[in-house]
C-alpha positions as CSV (number, residue, x, y, z in Angstrom):
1,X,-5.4,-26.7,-54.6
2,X,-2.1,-25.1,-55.4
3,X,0.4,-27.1,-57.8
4,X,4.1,-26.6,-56.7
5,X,7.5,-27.0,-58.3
6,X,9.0,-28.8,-55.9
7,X,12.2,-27.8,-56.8
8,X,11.5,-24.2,-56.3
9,X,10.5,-25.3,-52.7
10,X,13.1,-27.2,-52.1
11,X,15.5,-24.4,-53.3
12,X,13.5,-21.5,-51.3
13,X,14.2,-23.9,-47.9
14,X,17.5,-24.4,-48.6
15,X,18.8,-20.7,-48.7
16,X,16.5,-20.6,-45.5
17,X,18.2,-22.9,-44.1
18,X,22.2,-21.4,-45.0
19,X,21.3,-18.2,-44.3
20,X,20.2,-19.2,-40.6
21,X,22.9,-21.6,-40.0
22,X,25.8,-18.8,-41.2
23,X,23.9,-16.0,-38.7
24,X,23.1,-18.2,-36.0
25,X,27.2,-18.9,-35.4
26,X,28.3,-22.1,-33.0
27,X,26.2,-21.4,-30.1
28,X,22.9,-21.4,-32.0
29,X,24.1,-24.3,-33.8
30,X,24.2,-25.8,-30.5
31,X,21.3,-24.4,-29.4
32,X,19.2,-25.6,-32.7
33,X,20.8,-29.3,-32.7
34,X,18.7,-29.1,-28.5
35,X,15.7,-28.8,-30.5
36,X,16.2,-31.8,-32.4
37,X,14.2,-34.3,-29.5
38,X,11.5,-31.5,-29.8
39,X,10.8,-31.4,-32.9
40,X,10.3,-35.0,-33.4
41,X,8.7,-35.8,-30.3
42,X,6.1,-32.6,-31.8
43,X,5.6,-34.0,-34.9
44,X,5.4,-37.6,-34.5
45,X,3.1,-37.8,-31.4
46,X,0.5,-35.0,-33.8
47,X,0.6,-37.0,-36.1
48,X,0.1,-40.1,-34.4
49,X,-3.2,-38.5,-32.4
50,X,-4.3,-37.9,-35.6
51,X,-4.1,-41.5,-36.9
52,X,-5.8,-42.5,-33.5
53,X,-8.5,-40.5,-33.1
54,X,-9.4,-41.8,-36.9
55,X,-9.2,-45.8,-36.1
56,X,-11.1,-44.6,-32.6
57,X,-14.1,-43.4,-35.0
58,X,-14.2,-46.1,-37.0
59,X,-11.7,-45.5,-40.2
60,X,-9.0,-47.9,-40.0
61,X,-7.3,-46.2,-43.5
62,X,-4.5,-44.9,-40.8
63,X,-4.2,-48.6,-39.3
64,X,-3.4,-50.5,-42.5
65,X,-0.8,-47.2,-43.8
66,X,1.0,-47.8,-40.7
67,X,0.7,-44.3,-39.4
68,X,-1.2,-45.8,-35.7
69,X,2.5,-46.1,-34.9
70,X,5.1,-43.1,-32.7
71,X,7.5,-44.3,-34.5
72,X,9.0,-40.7,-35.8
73,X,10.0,-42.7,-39.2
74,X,6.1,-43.5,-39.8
75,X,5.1,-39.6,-39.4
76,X,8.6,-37.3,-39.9
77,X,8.8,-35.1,-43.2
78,X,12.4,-34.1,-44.0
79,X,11.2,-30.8,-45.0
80,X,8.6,-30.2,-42.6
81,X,11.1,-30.9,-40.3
82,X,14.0,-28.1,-41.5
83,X,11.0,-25.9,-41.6
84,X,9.8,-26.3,-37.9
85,X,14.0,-26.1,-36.9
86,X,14.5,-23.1,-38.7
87,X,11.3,-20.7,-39.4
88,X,9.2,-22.1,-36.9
89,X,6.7,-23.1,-39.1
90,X,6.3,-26.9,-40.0
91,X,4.8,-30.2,-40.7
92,X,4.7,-34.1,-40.4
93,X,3.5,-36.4,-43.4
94,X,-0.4,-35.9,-43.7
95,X,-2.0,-38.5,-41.8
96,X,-5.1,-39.6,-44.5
97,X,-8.2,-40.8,-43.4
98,X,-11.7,-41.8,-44.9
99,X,-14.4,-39.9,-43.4
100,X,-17.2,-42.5,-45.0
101,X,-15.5,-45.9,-42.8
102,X,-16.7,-43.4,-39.7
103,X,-19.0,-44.8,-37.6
104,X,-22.3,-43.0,-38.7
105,X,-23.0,-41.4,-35.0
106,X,-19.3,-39.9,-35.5
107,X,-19.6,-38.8,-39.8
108,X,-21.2,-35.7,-39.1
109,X,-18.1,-34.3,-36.5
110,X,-15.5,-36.7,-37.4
111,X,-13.1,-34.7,-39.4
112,X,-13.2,-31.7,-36.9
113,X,-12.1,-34.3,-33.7
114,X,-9.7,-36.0,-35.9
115,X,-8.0,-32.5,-36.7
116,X,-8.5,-31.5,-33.3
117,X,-6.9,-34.5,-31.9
118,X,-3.2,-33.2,-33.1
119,X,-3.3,-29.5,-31.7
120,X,-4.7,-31.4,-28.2
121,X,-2.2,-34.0,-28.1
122,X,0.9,-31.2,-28.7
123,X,-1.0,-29.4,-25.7
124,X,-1.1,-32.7,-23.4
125,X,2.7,-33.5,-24.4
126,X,3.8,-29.7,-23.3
127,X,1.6,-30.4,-20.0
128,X,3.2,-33.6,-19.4
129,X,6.5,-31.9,-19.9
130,X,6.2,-29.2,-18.0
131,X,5.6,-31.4,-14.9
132,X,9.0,-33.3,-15.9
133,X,10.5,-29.9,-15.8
134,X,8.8,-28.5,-12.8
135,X,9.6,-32.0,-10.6
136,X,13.3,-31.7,-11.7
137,X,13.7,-27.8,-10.6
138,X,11.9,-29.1,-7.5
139,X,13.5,-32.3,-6.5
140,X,16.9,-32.4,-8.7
141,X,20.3,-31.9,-6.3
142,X,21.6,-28.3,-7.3
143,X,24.9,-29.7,-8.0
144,X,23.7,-31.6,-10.9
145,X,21.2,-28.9,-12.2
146,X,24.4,-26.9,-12.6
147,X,26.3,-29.4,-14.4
148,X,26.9,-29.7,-18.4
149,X,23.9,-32.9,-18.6
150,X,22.1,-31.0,-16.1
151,X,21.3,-27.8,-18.3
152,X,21.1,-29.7,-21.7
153,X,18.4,-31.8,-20.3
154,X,16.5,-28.7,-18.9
155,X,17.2,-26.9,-22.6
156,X,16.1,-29.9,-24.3
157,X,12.5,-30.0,-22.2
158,X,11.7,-26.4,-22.0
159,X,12.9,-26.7,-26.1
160,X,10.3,-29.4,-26.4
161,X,7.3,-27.7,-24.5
162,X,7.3,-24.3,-26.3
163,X,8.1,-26.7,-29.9
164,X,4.5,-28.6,-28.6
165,X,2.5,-25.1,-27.7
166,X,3.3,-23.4,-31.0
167,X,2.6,-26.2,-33.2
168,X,-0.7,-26.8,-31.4
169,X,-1.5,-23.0,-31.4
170,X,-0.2,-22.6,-35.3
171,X,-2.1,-25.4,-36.4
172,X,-5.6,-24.2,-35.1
173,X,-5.3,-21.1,-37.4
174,X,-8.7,-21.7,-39.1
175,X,-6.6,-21.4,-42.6
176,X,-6.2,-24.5,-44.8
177,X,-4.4,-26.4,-44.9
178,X,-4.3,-26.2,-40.9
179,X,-6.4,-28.4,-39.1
180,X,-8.2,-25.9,-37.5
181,X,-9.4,-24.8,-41.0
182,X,-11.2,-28.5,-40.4
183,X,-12.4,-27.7,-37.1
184,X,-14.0,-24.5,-37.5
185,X,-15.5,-25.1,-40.7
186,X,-17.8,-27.4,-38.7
187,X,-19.5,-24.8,-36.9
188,X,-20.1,-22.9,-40.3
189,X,-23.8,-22.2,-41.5
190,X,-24.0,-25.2,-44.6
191,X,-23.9,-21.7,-47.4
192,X,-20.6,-20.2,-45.7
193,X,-19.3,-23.8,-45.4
194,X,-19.8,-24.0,-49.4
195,X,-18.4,-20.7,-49.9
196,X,-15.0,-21.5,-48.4
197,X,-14.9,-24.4,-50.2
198,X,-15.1,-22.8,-53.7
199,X,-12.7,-20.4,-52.6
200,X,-10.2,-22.9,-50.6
201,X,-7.5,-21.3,-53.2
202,X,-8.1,-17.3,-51.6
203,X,-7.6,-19.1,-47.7
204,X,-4.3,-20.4,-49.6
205,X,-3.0,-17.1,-50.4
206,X,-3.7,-16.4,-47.0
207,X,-1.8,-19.0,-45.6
208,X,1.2,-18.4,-47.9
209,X,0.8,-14.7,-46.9
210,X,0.8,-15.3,-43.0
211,X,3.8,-17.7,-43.4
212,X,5.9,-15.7,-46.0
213,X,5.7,-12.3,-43.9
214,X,6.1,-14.1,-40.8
215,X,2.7,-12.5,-40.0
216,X,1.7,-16.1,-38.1
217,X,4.0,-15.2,-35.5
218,X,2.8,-12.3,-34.2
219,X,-0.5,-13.8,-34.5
220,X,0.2,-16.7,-32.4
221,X,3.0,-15.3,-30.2
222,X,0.3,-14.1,-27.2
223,X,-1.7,-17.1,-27.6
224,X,1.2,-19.6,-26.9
225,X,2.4,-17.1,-24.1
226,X,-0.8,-17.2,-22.5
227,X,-1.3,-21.6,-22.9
228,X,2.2,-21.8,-21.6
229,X,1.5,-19.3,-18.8
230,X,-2.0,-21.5,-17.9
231,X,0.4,-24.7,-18.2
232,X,2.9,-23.1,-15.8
233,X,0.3,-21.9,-13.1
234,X,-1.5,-25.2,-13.5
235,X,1.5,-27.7,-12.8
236,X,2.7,-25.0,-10.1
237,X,-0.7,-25.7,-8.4
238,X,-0.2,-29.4,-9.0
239,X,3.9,-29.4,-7.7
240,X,2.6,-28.0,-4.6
241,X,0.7,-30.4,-3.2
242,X,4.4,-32.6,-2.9
């Protein structure tokens, strides 16, 4: 495991963060402060599945921290946060669990559903969304879809559902400390599972090297266009039964 200054972090983040504020200009500025509702409601509800899927197995270690909550204050990290606004990239605070308080039918896949459970919950919220969206643009009196309230609260939706896709989609990169470095470690033969392990710190570099050269992007660009494109056809199917 890697051993940070968090001052060099912090410091990296913050010309991050003035560079894009002084080349986004007013309307981005607006545009960003749209993806606020996003954001959170991305974060929080990830890692709240998280939390949940752990008490449903039989660890309650999420339960007495206070993280079986959706309150955004339980699961929001300030940087994570900036990071997801800004580069696309982010994080909540890591939901920590106890894989031994499993219940023993559930030790031997636990840690893969409980990882899973964020990613799938990020997919269900851009589903759920996507219906909002769909039933609006179907049923919503023109007039007000051209209004001021009208377009922010379409912004703010279609914001939130490609926020949801892409953290789901980023976060099943089989790299830790992603969960789906959790997930597909699982179906690893027990010697390659004990390789990655002792070489956790080379899928580190990786990580750092997908994120730093904004590498993860083009990775998980036609994946997210291709789950929002399934979402699309699939509430389309559902909107027209009405």
């Amino acid at each position: 495991m890697f051993s940070f200054d968090k001052r060099a972090v912090y410091l990296i983040i913050a010309i991050i963060v003035i560079f894009n504020v002084v080349n986004m200009g007013t309307a981005g500025l607006l545009s960003l402060l749209l993806t606020i509702p996003g954001v959170i409601i991305a974060i929080s509800l990830h890692e709240f599945a998280h939390a949940w899927m752990a008490v449903r197995l039989g660890d309650d270690t999420p339960l007495r921290q206070g993280r079986l909550s959706i309150d955004p204050l339980k699961h929001l990290d300030p940087i994570g946060i900036m990071m997801l606004m800004f580069c696309g990239i982010g994080w909540g605070r890591p939901v920590q669990i106890d894989s031994s308080n499993f219940n023993p039918k559930y030790r031997r896949n636990g840690e893969a559903l409980v990882s899973l459970a964020g990613p799938l919950m990020n997919f269900i919220i851009a589903f759920i969304l996507t219906l909002i969206d769909g039933l609006i643009l179907k049923f919503a009196v023109a007039s007000f879809l051209s209004t001021t309230p009208g377009r922010v609260i379409l912004t703010m939706i279609q914001s939130a559902i490609i926020m949801n896709i892409g953290l789901g989609v980023f976060n099943l990169i089989p790299l830790p400390p992603l969960d789906g470095s959790k997930i597909f470690i699982r179906f690893m033969p027990y010697n390659v599972r004990n390789w990655i392990y002792d070489h956790e710190m080379w899928f580190y570099m990786a990580f750092l090297v997908l994120w730093i050269t904004n590498l993860s992007s083009i990775i998980i660009a036609p994946i997210m266009t291709g789950i929002y494109q399934a979402i699309v056809t699939a509430v389309g199917l559902l909107l027209s039964w009405f």
